[in-house]
Every structure is written in C-alpha cells, then in structure tokens.
N, C-alpha and C positions, 0 to 999 in steps of 0.2 A: 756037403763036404765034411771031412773028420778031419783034426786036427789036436793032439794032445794040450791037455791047460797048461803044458810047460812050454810047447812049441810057439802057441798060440802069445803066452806071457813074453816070449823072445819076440816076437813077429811085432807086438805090440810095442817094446823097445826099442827093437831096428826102427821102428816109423816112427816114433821119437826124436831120434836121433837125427832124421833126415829134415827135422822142419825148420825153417829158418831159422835163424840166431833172434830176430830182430822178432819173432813171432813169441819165442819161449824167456827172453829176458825180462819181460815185465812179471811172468808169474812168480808170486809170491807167497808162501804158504798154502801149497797145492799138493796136495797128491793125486796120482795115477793109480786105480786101482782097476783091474780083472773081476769079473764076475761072471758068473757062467747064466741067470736070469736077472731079470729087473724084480721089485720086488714082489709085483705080482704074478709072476713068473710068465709072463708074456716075451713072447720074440720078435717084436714088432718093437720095441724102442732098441736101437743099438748102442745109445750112450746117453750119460747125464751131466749134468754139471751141476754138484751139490755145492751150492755157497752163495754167496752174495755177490754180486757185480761190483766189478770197481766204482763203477757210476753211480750204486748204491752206497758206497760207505762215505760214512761220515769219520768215522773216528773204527780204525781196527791196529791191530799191533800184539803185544806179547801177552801170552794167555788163549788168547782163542785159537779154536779148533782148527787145523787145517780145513780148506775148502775140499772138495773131492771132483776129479773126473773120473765117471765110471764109465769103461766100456765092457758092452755083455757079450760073450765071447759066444751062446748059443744062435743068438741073432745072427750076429754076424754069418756064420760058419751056415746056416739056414738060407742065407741071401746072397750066398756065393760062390760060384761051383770049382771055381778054379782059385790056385794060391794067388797068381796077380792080381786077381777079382777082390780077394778078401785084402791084400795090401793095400791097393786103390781104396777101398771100404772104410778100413782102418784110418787109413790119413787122412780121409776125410770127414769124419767122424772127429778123429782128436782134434780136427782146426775147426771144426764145427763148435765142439764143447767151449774150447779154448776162447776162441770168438766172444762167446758166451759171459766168461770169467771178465773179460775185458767192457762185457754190456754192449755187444753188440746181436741184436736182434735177429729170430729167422727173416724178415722179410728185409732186414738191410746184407745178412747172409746173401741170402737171394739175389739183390741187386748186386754185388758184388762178385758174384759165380762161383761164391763157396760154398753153398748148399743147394 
C-alpha cells in the first residue's frame, strides 16, 4: 500500500481523535510522533512507546522530557493492503502503545483483546 507522510500523519490523527476520552485523559507529557522506520530501519515493529510507565515512576513532573509514542508509518503501510486495513492497524497500535504508557503489559494486552 502507498500512502503520502502527510496523508499517513492525518490518518494517524483521525484515529486519535476516535479513541475514547477515558483512554487519552490520563496521558501526560506525551507526544505522538510519525516515523517512516524504527531505528534499525526494520518493518516489523509498527510502534513504540519511549518513556517510563506510570507504574514506574516515582517522582516525575516539570523538566523532564516528554514520553514518546512512535508509530512507523513503512510497517504499517507493508502490513496492509487496503486504507481500512491500515486504520484498524493504526488504532490498534496507538491503544497498544498507550496501554503501555499506563504499564500495562503485552500478555495483560493480550488477556484483554487489545493486542
């Protein structure tokens, strides 16, 4: 599938936009960012979550770096032939990372049917 990094950055914001309230209120000092590989330039991870879990911190607040969610837009766009294909992908991916942010694990993912 082709898909421009501008179209691709929209599609990523549209499914943003769509995720619950009660899933995005807790994030705090996060950014959302686009990438086109990971950084070993593999297309087999489709996203990350750069930061510490909530359940890890002790003490965080003013100064420190924003956390990151990165979704790799080559992956993605590799593992899905059709544009519904890659929105399903996408959404799934960000509640996956997000999960993440929150400390919650792939195999509690897993029990839960989000990954």
């Amino acid at each position: 599938m082709e898909m421009s990094a501008e179209a691709f950055d929209d599609l990523v914001s549209d499914e943003l936009d769509l995720l619950p309230e009660e899933m995005i209120a807790g994030l705090d000092n996060i950014i959302f960012v686009v990438e086109d590989y990971s950084e070993d330039g593999s297309t087999d991870l489709l996203g990350l979550y750069d930061g510490l879990a909530l359940t890890e911190r002790d003490r965080y607040g003013m100064g420190d770096l924003p956390d990151r969610i990165i979704v790799y837009r080559m992956a993605h766009l590799l593992a899905c032939e059709t544009e519904d294909e890659l929105r399903d992908e996408v959404h799934t991916t960000l509640v996956h990372e997000i999960a993440h942010f929150y400390g919650i694990d792939d195999a509690r993912l897993h029990e839960l049917g989000w990954a």
